[in-house]
C-alpha positions in Angstrom: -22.9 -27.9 -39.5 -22.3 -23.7 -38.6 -24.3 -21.7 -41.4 -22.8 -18.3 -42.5 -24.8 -15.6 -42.1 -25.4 -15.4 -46.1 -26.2 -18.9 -45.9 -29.2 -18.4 -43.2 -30.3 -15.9 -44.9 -31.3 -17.7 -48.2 -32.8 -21.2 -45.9 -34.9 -18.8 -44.2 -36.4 -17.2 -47.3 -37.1 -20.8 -48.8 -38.4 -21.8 -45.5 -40.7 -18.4 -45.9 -41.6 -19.0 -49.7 -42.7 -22.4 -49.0 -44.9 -21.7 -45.9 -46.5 -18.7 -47.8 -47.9 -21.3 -50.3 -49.0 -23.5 -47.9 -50.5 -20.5 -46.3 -52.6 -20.0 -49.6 -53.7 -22.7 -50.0 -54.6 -23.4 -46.5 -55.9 -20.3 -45.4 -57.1 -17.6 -47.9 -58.2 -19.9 -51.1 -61.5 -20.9 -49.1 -61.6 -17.3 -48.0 -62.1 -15.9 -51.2 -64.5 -19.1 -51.7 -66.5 -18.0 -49.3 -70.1 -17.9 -50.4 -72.4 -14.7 -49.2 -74.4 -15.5 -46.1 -77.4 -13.3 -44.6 -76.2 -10.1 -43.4 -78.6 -10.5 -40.3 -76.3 -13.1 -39.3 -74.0 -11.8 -36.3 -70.3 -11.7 -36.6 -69.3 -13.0 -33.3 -65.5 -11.9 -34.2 -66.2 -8.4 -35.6 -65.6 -6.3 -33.2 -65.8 -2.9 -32.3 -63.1 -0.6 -31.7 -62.0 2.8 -32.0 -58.3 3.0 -32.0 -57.7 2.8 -36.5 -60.2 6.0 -36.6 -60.7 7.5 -33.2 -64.1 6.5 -33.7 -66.1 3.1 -33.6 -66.3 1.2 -36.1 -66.0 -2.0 -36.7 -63.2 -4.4 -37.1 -64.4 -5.4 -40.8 -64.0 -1.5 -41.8 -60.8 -0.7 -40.8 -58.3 -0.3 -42.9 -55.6 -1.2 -41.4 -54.3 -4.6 -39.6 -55.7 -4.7 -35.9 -55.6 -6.8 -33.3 -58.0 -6.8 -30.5 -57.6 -8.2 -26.5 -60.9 -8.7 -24.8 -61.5 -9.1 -21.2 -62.4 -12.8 -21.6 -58.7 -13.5 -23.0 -57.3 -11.4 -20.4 -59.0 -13.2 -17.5 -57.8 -16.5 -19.5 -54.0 -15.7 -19.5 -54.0 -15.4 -16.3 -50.6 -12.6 -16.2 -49.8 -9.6 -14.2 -49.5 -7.0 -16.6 -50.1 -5.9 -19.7 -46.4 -6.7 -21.1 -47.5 -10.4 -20.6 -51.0 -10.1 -22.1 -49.1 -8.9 -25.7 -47.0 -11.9 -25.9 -48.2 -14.6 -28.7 -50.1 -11.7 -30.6 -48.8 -11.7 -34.7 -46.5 -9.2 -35.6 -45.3 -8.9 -32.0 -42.0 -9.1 -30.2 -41.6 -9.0 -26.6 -38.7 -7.9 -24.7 -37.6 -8.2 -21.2 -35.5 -5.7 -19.8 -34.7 -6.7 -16.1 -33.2 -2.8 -15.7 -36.4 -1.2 -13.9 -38.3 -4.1 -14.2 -39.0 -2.8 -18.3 -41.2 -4.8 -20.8 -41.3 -3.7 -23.9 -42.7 -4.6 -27.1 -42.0 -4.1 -30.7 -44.3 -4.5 -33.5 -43.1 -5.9 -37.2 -39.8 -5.6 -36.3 -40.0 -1.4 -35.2 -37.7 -0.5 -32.3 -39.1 -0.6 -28.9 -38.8 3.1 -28.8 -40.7 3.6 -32.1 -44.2 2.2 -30.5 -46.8 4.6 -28.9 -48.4 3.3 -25.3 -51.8 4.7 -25.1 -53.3 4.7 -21.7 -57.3 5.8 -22.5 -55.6 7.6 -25.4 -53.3 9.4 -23.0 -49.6 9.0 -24.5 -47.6 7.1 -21.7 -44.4 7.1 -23.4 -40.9 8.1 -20.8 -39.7 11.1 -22.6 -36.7 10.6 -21.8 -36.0 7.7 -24.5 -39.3 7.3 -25.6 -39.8 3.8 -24.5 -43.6 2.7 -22.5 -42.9 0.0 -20.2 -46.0 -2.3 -20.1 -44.6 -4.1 -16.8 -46.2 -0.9 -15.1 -49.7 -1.3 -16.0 -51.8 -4.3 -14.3 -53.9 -6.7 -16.3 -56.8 -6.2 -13.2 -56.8 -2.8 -14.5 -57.7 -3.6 -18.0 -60.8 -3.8 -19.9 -59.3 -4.6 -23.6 -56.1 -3.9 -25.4 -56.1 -2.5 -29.0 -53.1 -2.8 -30.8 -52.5 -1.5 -34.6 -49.9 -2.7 -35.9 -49.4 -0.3 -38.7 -47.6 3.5 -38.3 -50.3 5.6 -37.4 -48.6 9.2 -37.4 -51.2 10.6 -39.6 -53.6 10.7 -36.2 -51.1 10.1 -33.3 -48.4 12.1 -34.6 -44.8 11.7 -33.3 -43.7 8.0 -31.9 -46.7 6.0 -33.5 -43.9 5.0 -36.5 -43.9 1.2 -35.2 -47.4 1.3 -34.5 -49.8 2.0 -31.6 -51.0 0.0 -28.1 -54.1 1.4 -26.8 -55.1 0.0 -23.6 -58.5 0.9 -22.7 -58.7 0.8 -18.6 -62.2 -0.1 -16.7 -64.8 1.7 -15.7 -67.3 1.1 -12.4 -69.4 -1.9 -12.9 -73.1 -1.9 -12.7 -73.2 -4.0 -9.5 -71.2 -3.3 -6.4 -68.0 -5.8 -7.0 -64.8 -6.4 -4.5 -62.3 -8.9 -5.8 -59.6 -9.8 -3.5 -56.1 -11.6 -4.8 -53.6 -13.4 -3.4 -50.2 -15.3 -5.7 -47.1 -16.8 -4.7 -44.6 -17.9 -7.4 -41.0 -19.1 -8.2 -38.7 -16.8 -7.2 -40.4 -15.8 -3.8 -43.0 -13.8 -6.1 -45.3 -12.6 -3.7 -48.2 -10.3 -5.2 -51.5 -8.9 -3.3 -54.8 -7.5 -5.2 -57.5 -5.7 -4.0 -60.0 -4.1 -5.9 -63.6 -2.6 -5.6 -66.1 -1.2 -8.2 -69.6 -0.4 -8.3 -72.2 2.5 -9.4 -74.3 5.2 -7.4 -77.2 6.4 -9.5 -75.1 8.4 -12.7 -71.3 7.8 -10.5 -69.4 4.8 -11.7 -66.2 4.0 -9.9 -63.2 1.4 -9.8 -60.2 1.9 -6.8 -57.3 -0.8 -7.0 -54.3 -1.3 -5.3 -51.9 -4.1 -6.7 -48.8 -4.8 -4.4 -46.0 -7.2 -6.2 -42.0 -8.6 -5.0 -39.9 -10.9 -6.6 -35.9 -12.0 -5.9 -36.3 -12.6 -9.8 -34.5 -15.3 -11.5 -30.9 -13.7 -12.5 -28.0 -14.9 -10.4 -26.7 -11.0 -9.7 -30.0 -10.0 -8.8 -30.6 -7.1 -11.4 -34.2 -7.9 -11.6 -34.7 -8.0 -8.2 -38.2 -6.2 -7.9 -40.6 -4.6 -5.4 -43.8 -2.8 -7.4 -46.7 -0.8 -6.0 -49.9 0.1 -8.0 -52.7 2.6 -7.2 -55.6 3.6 -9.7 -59.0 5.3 -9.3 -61.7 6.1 -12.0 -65.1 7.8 -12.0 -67.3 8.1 -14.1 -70.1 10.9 -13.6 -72.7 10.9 -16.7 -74.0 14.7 -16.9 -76.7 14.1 -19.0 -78.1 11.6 -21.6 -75.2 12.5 -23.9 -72.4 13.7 -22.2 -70.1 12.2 -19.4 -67.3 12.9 -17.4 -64.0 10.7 -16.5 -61.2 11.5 -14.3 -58.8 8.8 -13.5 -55.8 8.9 -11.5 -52.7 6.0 -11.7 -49.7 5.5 -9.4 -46.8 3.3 -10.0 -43.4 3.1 -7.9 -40.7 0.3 -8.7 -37.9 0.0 -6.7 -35.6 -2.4 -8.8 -32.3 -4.4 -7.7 -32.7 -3.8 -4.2 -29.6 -3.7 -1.9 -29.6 -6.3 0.5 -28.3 -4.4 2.9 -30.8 -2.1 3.4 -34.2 -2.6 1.8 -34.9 1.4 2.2 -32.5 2.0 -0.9 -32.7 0.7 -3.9 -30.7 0.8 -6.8 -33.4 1.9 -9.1 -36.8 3.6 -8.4 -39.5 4.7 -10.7 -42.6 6.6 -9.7 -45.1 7.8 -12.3 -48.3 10.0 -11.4 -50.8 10.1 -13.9 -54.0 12.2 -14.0 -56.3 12.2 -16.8 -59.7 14.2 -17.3 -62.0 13.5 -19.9 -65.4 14.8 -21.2 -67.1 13.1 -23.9 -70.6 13.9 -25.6 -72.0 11.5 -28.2 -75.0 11.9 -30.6 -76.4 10.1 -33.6 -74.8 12.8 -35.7 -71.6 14.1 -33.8 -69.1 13.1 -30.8 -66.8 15.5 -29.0 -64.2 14.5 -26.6 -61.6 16.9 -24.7 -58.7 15.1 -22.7 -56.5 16.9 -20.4 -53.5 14.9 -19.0 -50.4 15.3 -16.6 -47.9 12.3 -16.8 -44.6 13.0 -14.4 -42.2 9.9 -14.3 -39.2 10.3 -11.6 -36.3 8.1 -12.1 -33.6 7.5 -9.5 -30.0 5.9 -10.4 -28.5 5.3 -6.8 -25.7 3.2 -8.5 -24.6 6.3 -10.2 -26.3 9.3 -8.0 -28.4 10.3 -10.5 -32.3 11.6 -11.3 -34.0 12.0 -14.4 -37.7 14.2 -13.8 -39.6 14.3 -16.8 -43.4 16.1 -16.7 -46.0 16.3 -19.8 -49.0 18.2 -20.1 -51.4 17.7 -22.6 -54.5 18.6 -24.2 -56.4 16.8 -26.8 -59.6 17.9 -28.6 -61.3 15.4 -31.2 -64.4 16.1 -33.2 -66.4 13.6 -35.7 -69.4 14.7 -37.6 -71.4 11.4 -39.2 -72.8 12.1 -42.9 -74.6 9.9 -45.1 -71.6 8.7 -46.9 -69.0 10.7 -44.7 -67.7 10.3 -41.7 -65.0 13.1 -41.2 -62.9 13.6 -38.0 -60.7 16.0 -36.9 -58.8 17.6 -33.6 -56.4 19.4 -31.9 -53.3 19.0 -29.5 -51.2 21.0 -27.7 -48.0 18.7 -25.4 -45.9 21.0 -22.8 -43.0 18.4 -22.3 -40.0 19.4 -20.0 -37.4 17.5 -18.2 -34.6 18.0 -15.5 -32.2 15.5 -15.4 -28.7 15.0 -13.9 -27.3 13.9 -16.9 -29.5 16.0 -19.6 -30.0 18.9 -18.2 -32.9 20.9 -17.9 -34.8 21.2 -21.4 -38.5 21.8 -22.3 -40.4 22.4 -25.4 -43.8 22.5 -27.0 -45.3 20.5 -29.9 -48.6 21.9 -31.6 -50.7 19.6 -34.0 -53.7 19.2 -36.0 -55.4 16.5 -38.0 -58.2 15.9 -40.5 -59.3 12.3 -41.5 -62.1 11.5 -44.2 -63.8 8.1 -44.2 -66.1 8.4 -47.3 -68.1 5.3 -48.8 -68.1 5.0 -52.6 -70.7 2.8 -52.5 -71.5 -0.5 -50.5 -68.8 -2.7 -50.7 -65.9 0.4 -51.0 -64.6 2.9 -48.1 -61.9 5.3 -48.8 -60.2 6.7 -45.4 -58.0 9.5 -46.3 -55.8 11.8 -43.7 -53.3 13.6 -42.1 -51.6 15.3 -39.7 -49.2 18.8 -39.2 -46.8 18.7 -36.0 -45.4 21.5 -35.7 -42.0 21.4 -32.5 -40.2 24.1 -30.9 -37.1 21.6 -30.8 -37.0 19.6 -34.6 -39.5 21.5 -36.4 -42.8 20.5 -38.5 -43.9 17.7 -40.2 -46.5 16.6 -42.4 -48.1 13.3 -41.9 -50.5 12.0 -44.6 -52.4 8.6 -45.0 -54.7 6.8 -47.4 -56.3 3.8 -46.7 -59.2 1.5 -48.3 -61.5 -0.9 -47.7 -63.6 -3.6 -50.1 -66.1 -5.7 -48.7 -66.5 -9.6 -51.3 -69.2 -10.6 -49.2 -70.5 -9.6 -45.2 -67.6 -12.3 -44.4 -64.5 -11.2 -47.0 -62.7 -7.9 -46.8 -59.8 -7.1 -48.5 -57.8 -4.0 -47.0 -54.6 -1.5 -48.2 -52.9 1.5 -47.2 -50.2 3.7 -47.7 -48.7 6.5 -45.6 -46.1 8.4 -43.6 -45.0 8.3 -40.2 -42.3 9.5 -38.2 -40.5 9.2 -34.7 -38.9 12.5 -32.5 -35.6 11.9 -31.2 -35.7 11.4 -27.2 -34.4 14.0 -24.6 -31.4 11.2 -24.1 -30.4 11.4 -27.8 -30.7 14.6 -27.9 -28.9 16.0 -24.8 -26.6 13.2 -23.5 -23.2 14.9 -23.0 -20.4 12.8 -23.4 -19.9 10.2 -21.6 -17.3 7.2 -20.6 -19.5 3.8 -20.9 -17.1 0.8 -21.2 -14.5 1.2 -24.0 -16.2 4.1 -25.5 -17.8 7.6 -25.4 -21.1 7.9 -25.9 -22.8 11.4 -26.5 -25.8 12.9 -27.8 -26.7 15.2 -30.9 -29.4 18.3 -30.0 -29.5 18.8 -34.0 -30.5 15.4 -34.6 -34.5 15.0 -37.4 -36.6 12.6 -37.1 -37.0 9.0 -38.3 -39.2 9.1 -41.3 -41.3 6.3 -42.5 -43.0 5.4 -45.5 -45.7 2.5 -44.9 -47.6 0.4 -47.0 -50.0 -2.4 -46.0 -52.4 -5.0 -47.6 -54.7 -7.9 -46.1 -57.4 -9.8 -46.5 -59.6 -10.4 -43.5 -62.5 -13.1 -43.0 -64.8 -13.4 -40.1 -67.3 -15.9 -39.4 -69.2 -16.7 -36.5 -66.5 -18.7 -34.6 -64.2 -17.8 -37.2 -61.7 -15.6 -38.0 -58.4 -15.5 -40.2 -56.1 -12.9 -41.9 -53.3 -12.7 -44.2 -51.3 -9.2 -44.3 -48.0 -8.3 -46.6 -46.6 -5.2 -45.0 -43.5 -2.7 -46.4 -41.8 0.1 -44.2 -38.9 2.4 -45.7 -37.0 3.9 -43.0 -34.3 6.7 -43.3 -32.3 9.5 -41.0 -33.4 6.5 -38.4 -31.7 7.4 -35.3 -28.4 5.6 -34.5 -24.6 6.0 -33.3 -21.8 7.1 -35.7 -18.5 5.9 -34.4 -15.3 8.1 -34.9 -12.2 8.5 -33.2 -11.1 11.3 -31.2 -8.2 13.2 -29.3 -9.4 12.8 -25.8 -7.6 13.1 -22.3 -3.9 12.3 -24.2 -5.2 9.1 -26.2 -7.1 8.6 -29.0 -10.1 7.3 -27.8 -13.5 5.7 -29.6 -16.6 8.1 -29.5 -20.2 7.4 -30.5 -22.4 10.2 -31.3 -26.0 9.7 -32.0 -26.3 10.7 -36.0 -29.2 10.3 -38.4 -27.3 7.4 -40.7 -29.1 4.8 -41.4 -31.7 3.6 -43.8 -33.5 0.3 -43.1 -36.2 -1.4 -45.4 -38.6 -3.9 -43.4 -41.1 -6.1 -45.3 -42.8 -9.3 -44.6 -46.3 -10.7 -44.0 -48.4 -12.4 -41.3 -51.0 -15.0 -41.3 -53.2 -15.9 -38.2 -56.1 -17.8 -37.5 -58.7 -18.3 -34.6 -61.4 -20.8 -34.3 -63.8 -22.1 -32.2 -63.9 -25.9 -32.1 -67.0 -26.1 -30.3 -68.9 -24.6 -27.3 -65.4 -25.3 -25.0 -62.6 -25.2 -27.4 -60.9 -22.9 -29.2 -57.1 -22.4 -30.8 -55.5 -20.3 -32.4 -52.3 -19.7 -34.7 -50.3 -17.1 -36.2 -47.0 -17.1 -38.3 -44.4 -13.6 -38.7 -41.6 -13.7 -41.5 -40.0 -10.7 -41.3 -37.1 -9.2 -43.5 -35.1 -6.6 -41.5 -31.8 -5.3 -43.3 -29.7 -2.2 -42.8 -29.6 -0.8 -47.0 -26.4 -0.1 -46.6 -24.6 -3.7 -45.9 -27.7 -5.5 -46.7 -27.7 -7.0 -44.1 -30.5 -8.2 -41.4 -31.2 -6.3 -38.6 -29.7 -7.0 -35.3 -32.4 -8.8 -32.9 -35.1 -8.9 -35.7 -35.8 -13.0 -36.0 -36.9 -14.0 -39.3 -39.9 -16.4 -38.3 -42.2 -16.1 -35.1 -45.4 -18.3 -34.9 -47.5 -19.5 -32.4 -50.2 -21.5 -31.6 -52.6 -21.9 -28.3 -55.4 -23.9 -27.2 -58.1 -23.4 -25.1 -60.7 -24.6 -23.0 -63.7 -23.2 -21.4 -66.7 -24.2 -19.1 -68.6 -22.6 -17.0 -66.5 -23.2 -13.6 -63.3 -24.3 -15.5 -60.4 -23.2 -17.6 -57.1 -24.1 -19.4 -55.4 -23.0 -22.0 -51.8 -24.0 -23.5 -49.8 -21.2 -25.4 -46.3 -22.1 -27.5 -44.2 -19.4 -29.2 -41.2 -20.1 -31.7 -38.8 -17.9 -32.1 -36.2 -17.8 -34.5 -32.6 -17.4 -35.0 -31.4 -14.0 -35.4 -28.5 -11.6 -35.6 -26.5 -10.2 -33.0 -23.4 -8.7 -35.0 -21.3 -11.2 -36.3 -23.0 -13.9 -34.6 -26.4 -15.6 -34.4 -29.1 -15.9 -31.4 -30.4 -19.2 -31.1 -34.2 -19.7 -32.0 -36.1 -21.1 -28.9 -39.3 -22.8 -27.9 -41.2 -22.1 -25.3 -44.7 -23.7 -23.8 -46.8 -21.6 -21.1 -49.7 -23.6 -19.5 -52.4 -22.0 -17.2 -55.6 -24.0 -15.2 -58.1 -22.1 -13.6 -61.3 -23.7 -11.1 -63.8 -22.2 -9.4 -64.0 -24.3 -6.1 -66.8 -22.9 -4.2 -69.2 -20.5 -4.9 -67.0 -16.9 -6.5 -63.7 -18.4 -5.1 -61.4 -19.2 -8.1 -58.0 -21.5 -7.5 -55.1 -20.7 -10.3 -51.6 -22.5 -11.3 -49.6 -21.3 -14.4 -46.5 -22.8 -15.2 -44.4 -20.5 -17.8 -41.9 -22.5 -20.0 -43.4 -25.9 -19.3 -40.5 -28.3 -20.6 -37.9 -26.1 -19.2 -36.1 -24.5 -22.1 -32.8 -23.0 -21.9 -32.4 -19.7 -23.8 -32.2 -15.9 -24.5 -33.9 -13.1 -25.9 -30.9 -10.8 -26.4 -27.6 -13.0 -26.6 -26.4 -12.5 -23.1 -29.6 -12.7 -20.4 -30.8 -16.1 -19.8 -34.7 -16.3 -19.4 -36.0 -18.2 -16.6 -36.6 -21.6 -16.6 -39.7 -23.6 -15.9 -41.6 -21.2 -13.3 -45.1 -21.4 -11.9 -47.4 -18.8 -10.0 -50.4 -20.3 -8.0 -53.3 -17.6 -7.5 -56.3 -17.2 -5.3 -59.4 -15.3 -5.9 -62.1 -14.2 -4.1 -65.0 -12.4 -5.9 -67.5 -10.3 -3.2 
């Protein structure tokens, strides 16, 4: 039986309404049960971060839903980047994009190009169309991944409308350390690791170099990939409390290479990334000025042509800790240009400044309140603002909300694309295009245990003057012919909630689970979003011991639009083994969609099929 699209739509909010019950009374009715334990006992699961308030804190105070990737989950996927690592995380949706090797996340159903990439809080985002591919950055080069999954313009300003990724890269270990990799893989994946970190009285240091080829898996080749990574970091610590950090990252991808002569590939990316930091931290006050030149040259030798882009940045941050205070506030100044084939040449400047309150009422209560003014040589000013809350039950129950605004800048390619024949259409830009505005709200409740931790979040985002093509129909070479120009058209309302849950089983087990339903639809047909399933869940297990480790991971995707017809939903299980056979020498196999599933992402790529990468590594 073929369901309309009307017709899916109502089974797949009965199927939500039903599993939100059983969600309740599952999951957060013994929450709230929860009796008070001894505050000296240690939460095991709260952690600390410092992406929610560009200060630490810990997980239990932010207000806002977080999730957190640690270095021992990290080393237990087992992937090569940090697109990979983000896949099974609530709220998120990966996408593969075999063009230049691009993977890309969105986050409760945001566009891809609506999510800010932080790189050590260094924005990372192409400015050409505003997208951070995650394929670039190695998981070797990772120390945790923080992502927030709601807007955050009221500190991060433009592009943080779907959310932010912070990865947070690592520093030079306290003992001298060379790790040496080598993995081969379906496909003819061949990839080579060698890195080295270590500490000389007050230097730390970690050099890497990561070296990775692949035929790929689609028939034409397209993904066809050869990737070269370089990254340095020092740290130098001035004084008892102030350091230095300079860290430098190089990336070239050659994509879709021609057969005929492996010197020219269809596609090449090369991004050069320098960024300098000083930090000084007290009991009473931190300080931290960033300094930061991204430059990301793209080639097109299938149509001849190059897209430069550079960005200069400065960032100042200041917080001042008070009794019942904690009040932050900075400075930032981006020099963005680009020169471009097809664009043109075009540069501009964006000015901002923010202000952020946390303030405790008493012991169980924290108000955060804050905003932001951008002000943009190109689209103008706007005025971010952002309150959030926190109440503690008990040390173990915390219930969370916010509300705020956020907002994304059109691209260089929206803005400047000059029209252009693409298949049966024209396609141009719009230079007097605003921003995508956002309004946000957000509520959870959060408990963490010792081996425990679980989380139910209802979230609401009102989009309008979002950014999207307005089809008329011109007089153009002696025909009338069908043009697309970028326009600020649509409105789009996005609400849903998640639920996940971690625990630890015993001293080797763990699992975990998390369920998405997510309600997508354009205002103006009422209708669900293209390529924004309605339910995503999944569920892993895992097993630890002190030479051994395995895990099993299985996502569900659902069915979802794709105009007038309907992706499939698909089910995919990744398994991963990992032994350490002699003495710092650790043996590897993964096998990515275990039973072989046929099925796509995006309603016309087929994903690989059952695939396996064995790794060695050799710790020094």
């Amino acid at each position: 039986m073929i369901l309309s699209l009307k017709e899916m739509e109502k089974m797949n909010r009965k199927v939500a309404v039903f599993l939100f019950f059983l969600l309740i009374i599952n999951v957060v009715v013994p929450v709230v049960m929860a009796e008070e334990i001894d505050k000296e006992n240690i939460l095991t699961l709260d952690e600390v971060i410092v992406t929610a308030s560009k200060y630490q804190e810990k997980l239990s105070e932010a207000a806002v839903s977080i999730e957190v990737i640690n270095q021992e989950e990290i080393e237990r996927k087992n992937v090569s980047d940090a697109g990979e690592l983000l896949k099974g995380i609530p709220g998120i949706n990966f996408e593969y994009r075999s063009l230049n090797g691009s993977k890309q996340v969105s986050i409760r159903g945001a566009n891809t190009n609506q999510v800010l990439v932080l790189i050590d809080g260094q924005p990372s985002n192409w400015a050409k169309n505003n997208i951070g591919n995650l394929a670039k950055i190695p998981a070797e080069q990772i120390e945790r991944i923080e992502i927030v999954k709601s807007p955050a313009s009221a500190l991060y300003g433009a592009n943080a409308l779907g959310g932010v990724i912070n990865i947070i890269t690592k520093s030079g270990s306290q003992e001298p350390i060379t790790n040496v990799k080598l993995a081969y893989g379906s496909y003819d994946m061949r990839e080579y690791y060698l890195g080295h970190s270590g500490r000389t009285n007050k230097l730390g240091y970690n050099i890497m170099v990561k070296k990775r080829e692949t035929d790929g898996y689609a028939e034409d080749g397209s993904d066809k990939l050869k990737q070269s990574n370089i990254f340095t970091k020092f740290n130098y610590q001035l004084d008892q409390f102030s350091k230095i950090n300079i860290s430098l990252r190089y990336t070239d991808m050659d994509t879709d290479i021609n057969d005929y002569n492996a010197n020219e590939p269809y596609h090449n990316d090369e991004d050069f990334n320098l960024n300098l930091q000083w930090k000084k931290q007290t009991d009473s006050n931190e300080h931290s000025v960033v300094v930061y030149h991204n430059q990301h040259d793209n080639t097109d030798f299938k149509k001849d042509k190059e897209h430069n882009t550079r960005d200069l940045g400065i960032n100042y941050d200041h917080t001042n800790y008070y009794q019942q205070h904690i009040i932050t506030y900075g400075l930032e100044f981006v020099q963005s240009e680009i020169d471009s084939d097809t664009y043109l040449k075009h540069d501009n400047l964006n000015q901002a400044l923010f202000i952020q309150d946390a303030f405790k009422i008493n012991d169980r209560l924290k108000f955060n309140l804050g905003c932001r003014y951008d002000n943009h040589e190109e689209y103008g000013s706007e005025f971010s603002p952002k309150l959030g809350t926190v109440y503690n039950f008990n040390s173990r129950v915390n219930w969370y909300t916010a509300v705020g605004k956020a907002y994304r800048a059109p691209s260089y390619s929206e803005l400047y694309l000059p029209q252009s024949k693409m298949s049966s259409a024209y396609y141009v830009g719009n230079p007097d295009l605003d921003p995508e505005i956002a309004i946000v709200y957000e509520t959870g409740l959060r408990y963490l245990d010792k081996g425990l931790k679980t989380e139910l979040s209802l979230f609401k985002r009102d989009v309008d003057d979002l950014i999207d093509y307005l089809t008329t129909y011109e007089y153009i070479d002696g025909k009338y012919s069908k043009v697309k120009t970028k326009t600020n058209i649509n409105s789009v309302r996005i609400t849903g909630f998640e639920v996940s849950l971690l625990k630890e089983l015993n001293d080797s087990f763990s699992t975990n689970f998390n369920y998405t339903y997510l309600d997508a639809r354009d205002e103006e047909n009422d209708e669900q979003l293209d390529g924004k399933p309605y339910h995503t869940a999944n569920l892993g297990l895992a097993y630890q011991e002190q030479d051994i480790s395995s895990s099993v991971d299985c996502r569900f995707v659902g069915s979802k639009a794709d105009g007038s017809e309907m992706i499939d939903a698909y089910f995919v299980v990744d398994w991963s083994l990992s032994k350490e056979i002699v003495k710092d020498t650790d043996l590897s196999l993964k096998i990515n969609n275990l039973l072989d599933r046929e099925y796509t992402t995006n309603g016309t790529s087929e994903m690989p099929g059952r695939n396996y990468v064995i790794e060695l590594s050799k710790r020094f």
